[in-house]
C-alpha positions as MATLAB code, in Angstrom:
seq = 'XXXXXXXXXXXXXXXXXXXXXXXXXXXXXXXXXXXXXXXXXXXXXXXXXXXXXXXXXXXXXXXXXXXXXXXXXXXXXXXXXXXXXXXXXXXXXXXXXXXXXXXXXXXXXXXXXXXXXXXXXXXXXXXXXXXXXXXXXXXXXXXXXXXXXXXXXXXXXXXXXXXXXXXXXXXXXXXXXXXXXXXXXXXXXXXXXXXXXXXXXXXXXXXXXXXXXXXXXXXXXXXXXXXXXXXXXXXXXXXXXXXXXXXXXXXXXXXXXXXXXXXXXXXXXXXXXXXXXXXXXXXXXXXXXXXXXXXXXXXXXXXXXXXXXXXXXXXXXXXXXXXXXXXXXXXXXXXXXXXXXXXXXXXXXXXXXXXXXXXXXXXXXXXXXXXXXXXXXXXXXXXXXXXXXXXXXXXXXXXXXXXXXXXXXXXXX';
ca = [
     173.659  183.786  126.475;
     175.371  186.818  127.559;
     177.129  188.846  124.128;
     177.811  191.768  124.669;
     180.000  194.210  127.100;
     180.658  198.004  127.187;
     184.318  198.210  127.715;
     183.924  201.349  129.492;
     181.262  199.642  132.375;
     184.229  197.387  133.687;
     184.664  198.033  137.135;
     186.276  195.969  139.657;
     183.766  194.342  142.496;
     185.600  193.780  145.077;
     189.431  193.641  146.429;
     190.521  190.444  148.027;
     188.218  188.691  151.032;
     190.848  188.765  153.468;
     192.638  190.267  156.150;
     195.926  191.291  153.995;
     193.855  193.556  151.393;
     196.883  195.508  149.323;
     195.502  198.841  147.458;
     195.805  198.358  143.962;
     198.563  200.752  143.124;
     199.005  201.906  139.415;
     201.055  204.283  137.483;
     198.356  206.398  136.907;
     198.794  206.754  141.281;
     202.153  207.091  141.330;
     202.275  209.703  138.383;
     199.805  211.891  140.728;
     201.919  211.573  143.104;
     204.503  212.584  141.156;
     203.170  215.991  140.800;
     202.773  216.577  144.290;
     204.695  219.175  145.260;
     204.916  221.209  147.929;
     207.726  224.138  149.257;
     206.255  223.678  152.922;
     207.549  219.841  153.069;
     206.022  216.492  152.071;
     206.811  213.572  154.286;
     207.266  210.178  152.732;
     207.268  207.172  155.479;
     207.937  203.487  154.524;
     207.519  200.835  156.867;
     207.987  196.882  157.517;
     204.608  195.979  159.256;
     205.035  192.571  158.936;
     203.818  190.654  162.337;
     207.014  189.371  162.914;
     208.663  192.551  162.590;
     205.686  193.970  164.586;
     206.909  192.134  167.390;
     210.296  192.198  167.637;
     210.558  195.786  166.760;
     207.958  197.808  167.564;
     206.015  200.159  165.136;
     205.901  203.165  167.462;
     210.150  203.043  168.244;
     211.064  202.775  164.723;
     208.999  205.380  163.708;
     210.349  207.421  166.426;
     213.711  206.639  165.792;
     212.928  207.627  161.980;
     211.492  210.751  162.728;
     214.532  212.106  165.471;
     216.820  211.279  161.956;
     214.602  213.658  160.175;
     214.727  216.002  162.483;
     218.268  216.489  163.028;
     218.959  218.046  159.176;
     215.854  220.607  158.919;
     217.520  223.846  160.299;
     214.306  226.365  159.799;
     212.300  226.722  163.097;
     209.151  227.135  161.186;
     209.550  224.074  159.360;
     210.555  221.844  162.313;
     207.402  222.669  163.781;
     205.355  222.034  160.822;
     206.985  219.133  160.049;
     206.650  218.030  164.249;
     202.847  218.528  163.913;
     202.838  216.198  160.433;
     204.870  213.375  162.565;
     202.177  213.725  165.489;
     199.335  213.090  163.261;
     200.928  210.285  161.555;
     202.219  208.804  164.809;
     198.351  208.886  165.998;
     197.612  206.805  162.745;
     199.850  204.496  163.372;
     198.855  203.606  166.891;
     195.479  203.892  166.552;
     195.546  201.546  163.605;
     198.154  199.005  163.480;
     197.785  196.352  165.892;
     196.541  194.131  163.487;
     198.165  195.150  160.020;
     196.659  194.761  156.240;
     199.359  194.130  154.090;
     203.529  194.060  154.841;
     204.407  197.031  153.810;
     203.176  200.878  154.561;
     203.416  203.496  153.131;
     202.291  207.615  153.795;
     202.336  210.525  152.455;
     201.383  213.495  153.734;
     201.188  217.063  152.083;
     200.174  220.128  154.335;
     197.920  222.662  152.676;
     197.536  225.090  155.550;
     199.315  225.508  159.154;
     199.244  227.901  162.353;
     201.700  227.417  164.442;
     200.912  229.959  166.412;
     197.334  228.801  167.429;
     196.375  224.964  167.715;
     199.017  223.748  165.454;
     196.304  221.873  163.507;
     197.455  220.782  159.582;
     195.289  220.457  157.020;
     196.612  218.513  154.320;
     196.459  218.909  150.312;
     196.902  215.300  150.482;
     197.186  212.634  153.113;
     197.481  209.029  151.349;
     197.976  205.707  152.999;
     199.064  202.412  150.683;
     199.094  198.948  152.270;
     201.747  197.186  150.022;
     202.219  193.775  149.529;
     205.920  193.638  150.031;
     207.747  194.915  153.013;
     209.863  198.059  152.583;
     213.022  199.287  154.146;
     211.972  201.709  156.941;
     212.246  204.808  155.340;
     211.157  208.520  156.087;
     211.563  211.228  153.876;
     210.942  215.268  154.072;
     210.894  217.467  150.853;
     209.342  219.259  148.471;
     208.530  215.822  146.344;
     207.342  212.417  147.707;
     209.792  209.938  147.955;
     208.910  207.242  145.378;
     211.188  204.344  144.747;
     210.314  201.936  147.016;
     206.849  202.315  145.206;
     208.057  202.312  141.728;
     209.998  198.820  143.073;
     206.915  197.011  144.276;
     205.111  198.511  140.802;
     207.839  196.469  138.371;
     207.424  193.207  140.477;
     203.800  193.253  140.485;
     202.041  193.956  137.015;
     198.256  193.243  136.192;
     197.642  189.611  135.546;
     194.320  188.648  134.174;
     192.669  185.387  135.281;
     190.092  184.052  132.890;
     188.618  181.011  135.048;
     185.645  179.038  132.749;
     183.969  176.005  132.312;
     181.434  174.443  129.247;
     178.899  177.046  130.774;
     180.287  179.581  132.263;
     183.345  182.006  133.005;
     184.486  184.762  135.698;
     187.041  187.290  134.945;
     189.641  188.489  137.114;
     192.944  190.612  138.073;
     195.765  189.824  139.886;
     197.967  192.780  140.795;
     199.868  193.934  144.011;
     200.055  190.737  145.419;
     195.752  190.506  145.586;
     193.186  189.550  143.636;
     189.719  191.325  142.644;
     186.799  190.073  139.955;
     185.564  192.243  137.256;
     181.596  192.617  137.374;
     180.938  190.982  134.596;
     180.421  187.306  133.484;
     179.592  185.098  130.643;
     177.010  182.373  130.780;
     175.819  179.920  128.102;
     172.268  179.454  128.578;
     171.677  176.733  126.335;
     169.502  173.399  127.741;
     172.414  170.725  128.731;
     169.609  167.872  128.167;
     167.417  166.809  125.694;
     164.680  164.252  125.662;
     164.725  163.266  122.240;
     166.616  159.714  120.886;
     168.156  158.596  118.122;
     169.117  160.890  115.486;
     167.155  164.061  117.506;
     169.742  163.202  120.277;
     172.668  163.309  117.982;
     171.561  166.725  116.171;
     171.090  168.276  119.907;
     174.901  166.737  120.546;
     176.203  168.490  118.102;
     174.237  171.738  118.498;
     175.301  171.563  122.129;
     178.602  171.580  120.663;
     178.786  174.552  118.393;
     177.416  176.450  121.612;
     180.039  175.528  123.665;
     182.287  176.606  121.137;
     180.576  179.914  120.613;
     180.628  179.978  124.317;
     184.339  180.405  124.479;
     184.232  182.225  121.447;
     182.871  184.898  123.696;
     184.807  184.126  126.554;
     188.182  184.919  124.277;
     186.207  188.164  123.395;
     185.592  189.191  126.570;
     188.911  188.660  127.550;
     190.472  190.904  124.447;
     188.365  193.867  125.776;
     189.041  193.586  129.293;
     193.057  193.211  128.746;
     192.743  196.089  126.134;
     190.683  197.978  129.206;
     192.957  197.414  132.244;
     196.495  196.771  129.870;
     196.932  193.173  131.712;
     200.619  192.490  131.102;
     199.829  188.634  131.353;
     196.730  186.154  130.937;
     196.701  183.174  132.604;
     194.284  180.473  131.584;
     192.153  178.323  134.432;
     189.313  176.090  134.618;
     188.479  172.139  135.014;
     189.952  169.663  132.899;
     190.889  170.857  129.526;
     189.214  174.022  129.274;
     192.197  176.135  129.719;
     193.677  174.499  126.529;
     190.697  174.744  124.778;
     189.831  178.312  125.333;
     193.581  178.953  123.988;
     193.015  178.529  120.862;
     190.160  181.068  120.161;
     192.321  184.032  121.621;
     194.390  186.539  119.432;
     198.027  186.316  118.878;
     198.209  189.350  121.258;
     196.472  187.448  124.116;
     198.815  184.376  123.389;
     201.680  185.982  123.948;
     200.597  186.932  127.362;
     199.654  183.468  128.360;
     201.589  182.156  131.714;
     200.854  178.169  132.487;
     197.323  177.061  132.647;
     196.179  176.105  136.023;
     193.330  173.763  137.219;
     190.282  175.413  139.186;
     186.859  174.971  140.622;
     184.857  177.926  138.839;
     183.661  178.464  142.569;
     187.132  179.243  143.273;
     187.581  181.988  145.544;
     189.957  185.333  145.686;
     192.361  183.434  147.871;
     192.617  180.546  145.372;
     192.788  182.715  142.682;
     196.088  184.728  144.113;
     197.183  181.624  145.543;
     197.811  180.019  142.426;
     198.743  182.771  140.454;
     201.177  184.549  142.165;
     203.916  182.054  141.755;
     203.322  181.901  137.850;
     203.780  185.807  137.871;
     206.726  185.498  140.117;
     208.473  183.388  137.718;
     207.526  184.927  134.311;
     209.222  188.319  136.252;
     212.141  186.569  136.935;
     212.764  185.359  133.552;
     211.436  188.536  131.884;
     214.289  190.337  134.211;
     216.864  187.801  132.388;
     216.013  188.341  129.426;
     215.981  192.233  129.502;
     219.286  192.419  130.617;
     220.344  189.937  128.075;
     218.976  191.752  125.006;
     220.890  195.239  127.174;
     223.787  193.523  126.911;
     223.591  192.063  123.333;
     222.758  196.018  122.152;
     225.505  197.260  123.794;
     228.304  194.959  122.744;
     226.804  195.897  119.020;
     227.682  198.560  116.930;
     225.372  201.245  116.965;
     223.301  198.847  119.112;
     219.760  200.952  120.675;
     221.296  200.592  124.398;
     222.759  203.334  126.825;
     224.735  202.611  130.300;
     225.983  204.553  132.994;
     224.188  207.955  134.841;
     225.006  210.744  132.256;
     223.940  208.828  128.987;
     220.945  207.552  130.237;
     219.351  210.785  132.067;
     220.571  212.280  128.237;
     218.258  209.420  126.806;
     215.568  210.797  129.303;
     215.870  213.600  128.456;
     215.405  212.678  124.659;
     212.511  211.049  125.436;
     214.273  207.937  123.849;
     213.751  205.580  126.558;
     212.264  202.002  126.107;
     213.381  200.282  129.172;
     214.677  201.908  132.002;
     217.048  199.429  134.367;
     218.237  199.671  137.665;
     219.109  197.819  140.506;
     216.560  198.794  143.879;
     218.854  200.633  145.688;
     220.258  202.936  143.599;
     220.006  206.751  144.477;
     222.031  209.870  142.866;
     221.777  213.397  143.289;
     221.574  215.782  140.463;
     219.205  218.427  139.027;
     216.580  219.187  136.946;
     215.295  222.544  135.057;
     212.813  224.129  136.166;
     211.674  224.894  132.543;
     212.649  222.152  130.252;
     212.710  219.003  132.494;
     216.096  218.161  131.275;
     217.874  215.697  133.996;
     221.743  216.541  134.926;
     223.269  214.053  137.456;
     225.913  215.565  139.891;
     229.016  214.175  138.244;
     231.494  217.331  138.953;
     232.365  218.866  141.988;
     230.516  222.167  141.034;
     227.055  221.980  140.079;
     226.363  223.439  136.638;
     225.324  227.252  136.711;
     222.324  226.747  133.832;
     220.947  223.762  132.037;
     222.694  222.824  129.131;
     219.552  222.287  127.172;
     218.104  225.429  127.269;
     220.060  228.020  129.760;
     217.242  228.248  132.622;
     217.666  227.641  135.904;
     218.270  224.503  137.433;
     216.540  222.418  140.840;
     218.656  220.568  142.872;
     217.185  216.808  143.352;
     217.834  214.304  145.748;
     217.419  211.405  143.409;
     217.539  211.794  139.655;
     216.966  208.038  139.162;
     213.774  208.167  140.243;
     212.730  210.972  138.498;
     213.931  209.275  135.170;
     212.080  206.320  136.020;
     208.600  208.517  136.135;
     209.857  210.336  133.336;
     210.166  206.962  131.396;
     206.612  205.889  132.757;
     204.890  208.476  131.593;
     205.772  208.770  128.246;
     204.710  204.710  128.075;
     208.173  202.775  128.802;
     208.918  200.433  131.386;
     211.238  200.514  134.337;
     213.135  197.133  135.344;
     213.987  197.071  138.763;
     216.908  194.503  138.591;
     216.694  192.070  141.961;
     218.512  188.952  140.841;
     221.707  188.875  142.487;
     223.455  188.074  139.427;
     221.670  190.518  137.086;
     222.706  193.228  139.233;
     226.254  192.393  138.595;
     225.807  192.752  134.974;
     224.085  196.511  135.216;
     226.932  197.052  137.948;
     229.524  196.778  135.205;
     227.788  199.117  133.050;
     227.671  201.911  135.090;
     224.860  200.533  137.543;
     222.125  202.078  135.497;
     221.336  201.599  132.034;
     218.258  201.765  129.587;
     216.938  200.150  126.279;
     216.033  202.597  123.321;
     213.306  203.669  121.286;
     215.510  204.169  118.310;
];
């Protein structure tokens, strides 16, 4: 019997075995991409690529139409024409490599490193990064010195590392669910003991019942390999699958931690495949986001209404919390955008609520950055110092935030 794992050995084996393949985005991607900058330009596209949409509007004409919006607002000559030769190379991508899409969604972003315009107008790039997403985006297409990054950070709230522990009496395979796909760790734990014996009577019974205590030190080491894994890749739920009652069974040798994770236990072949696996998951995850999206705004509205309650609401109180570092939860409906600025020293967050734009930042007097969306830079601000961001979808959800100023945020204290 296998006993023992090194936590840092996990690695993933494979993403899923079909056509749609997402990339597993994380935080730790987007937060890189975060500090991409660039005073050249950085273009940002988003794009349906859904069949259907394929069809009825075609990749090639959006883009285009996308890219003459662009256009129209950058004034400089040398920038047009880098930012011409960045929309030829990514219109070659897309119609060399999109007649038969992985994912729905798209998304690019490319950073030039160096440019001559005046020879063969050739880019090379700092960065050049393509994500198939699992959810389609609005067509979007950005230019800046910062990546455009909400549409990301909206398909990274709805689609959080799930772990799938799928076992039997003898064996078990270990798995993640995240981004809408489904991958196996390289691992697995097998109980090697005899399932027979030839003996009778009583030297039957005593093999029973040794057979028995392996079984249960069988799962013993299942629910151990599970607590390092989750502690590994920070699964934000477990569920439980396997034949008959071994989902229940394995239950009850996990930690409280690992309970409190659990989503409904499912029934599986242990020959089940990636496609199974995400087939039967995603709708668990789907509804355990749903009613964790509730329930957030229902404890944001119960600390609010309090006295002294740990709650914020509304644009200038909650980039203040940001920039206290005293967000928990950060919440927000999906298509929220404000402009405002940030210090170039401090990091402290302003949102554009005057007419003038302040002269200084009022934390610490240096200059400021003007921003085309502060709300996303609070939400990375809030991600990388270990809260969460709640993108609110539900229709009526988003009415409650709406009445608090659209954008709130749960405390640390």
């Amino acid at each position: 019997m296998t006993g023992r794992i090194i936590p840092e050995e996990l690695k993933l084996s494979l993403i899923g075995d079909d056509e749609r393949g997402y990339d597993f985005i994380t935080e730790k991607d987007i937060l890189a991409l975060k500090a991409l900058t660039s005073d050249q330009g950085i273009l940002s596209l988003y794009m349906d690529i859904r069949p259907e949409q394929l069809q009825n509007n075609p990749l090639g004409l959006r883009y285009k139409s996308l890219t003459a919006q662009a256009r129209a607002s950058i004034d400089d000559r040398n920038a047009l024409k880098l930012f011409d030769a960045v929309v030829a190379d990514i219109g070659k991508l897309l119609e060399n490599n999109y007649s038969r899409p992985r994912g729905r969604g798209l998304a690019i972003f490319a950073a030039p490193k160096k440019f001559s315009p005046k020879r063969d107008r050739a880019v090379k790039y700092e960065k050049f990064l393509v994500y198939h997403l699992p959810e389609a985006p609005a067509d979007t297409l950005a230019w800046g010195t910062t990546p455009a990054l909400t549409p990301l950070l909206i398909q990274l709230d709805e689609h959080e590392p799930t772990g799938v522990v799928l076992a039997d009496r003898r064996r078990a395979r270990f798995f993640i669910y995240y981004m809408g796909e489904a991958a196996e760790y390289s691992i697995s734990e097998v109980d090697e003991t005899p399932p027979k014996t030839k003996a009778l009577g009583w030297g039957a019974h005593n093999h029973e019942q040794w057979q028995e205590e392996q079984y249960r030190k069988h799962l013993r080491n299942v629910a151990a390999f599970t607590d390092m894994i989750a502690k590994k890749a920070g699964w934000k739920w477990l569920v439980l699958a396997g034949p008959d009652e071994i989902p229940a069974e394995l239950s009850r040798y996990l930690s409280k931690t690992l309970k409190d994770k659990l989503l409904a236990p499912t029934a599986l072949s242990l020959d089940a495949t990636y496609n199974d696996i995400r087939d039967k998951v995603a709708p668990l995850v789907q509804e355990a986001e749903a009613r964790e999206e509730t329930q957030i705004l229902e404890t944001f509205v119960g600390e609010m209404e309090r006295e002294s309650g740990r709650a914020v609401a509304g644009l200038a109180d909650t980039t203040l919390a940001a920039q206290q570092a005293r967000i928990g939860v950060l919440i927000f409906p999906p298509d929220l955008r404000y402009a405002g600025w940030q210090c170039q020293s401090c990091g402290g967050l302003m949102a554009d609520l005057t007419a003038a734009p302040p002269e200084q930042c009022v934390y610490c007097g240096r200059p400021l950055k003007e921003i085309p969306d502060i709300v996303t830079v609070a939400a990375l601000q809030t991600l990388n110092l270990g809260g969460h961001v709640e993108v609110v979808r539900n229709k009526e959800n988003q009415a409650v935030i709406k009445t608090h100023g659209g954008i709130g945020a749960l405390l640390r204290y």
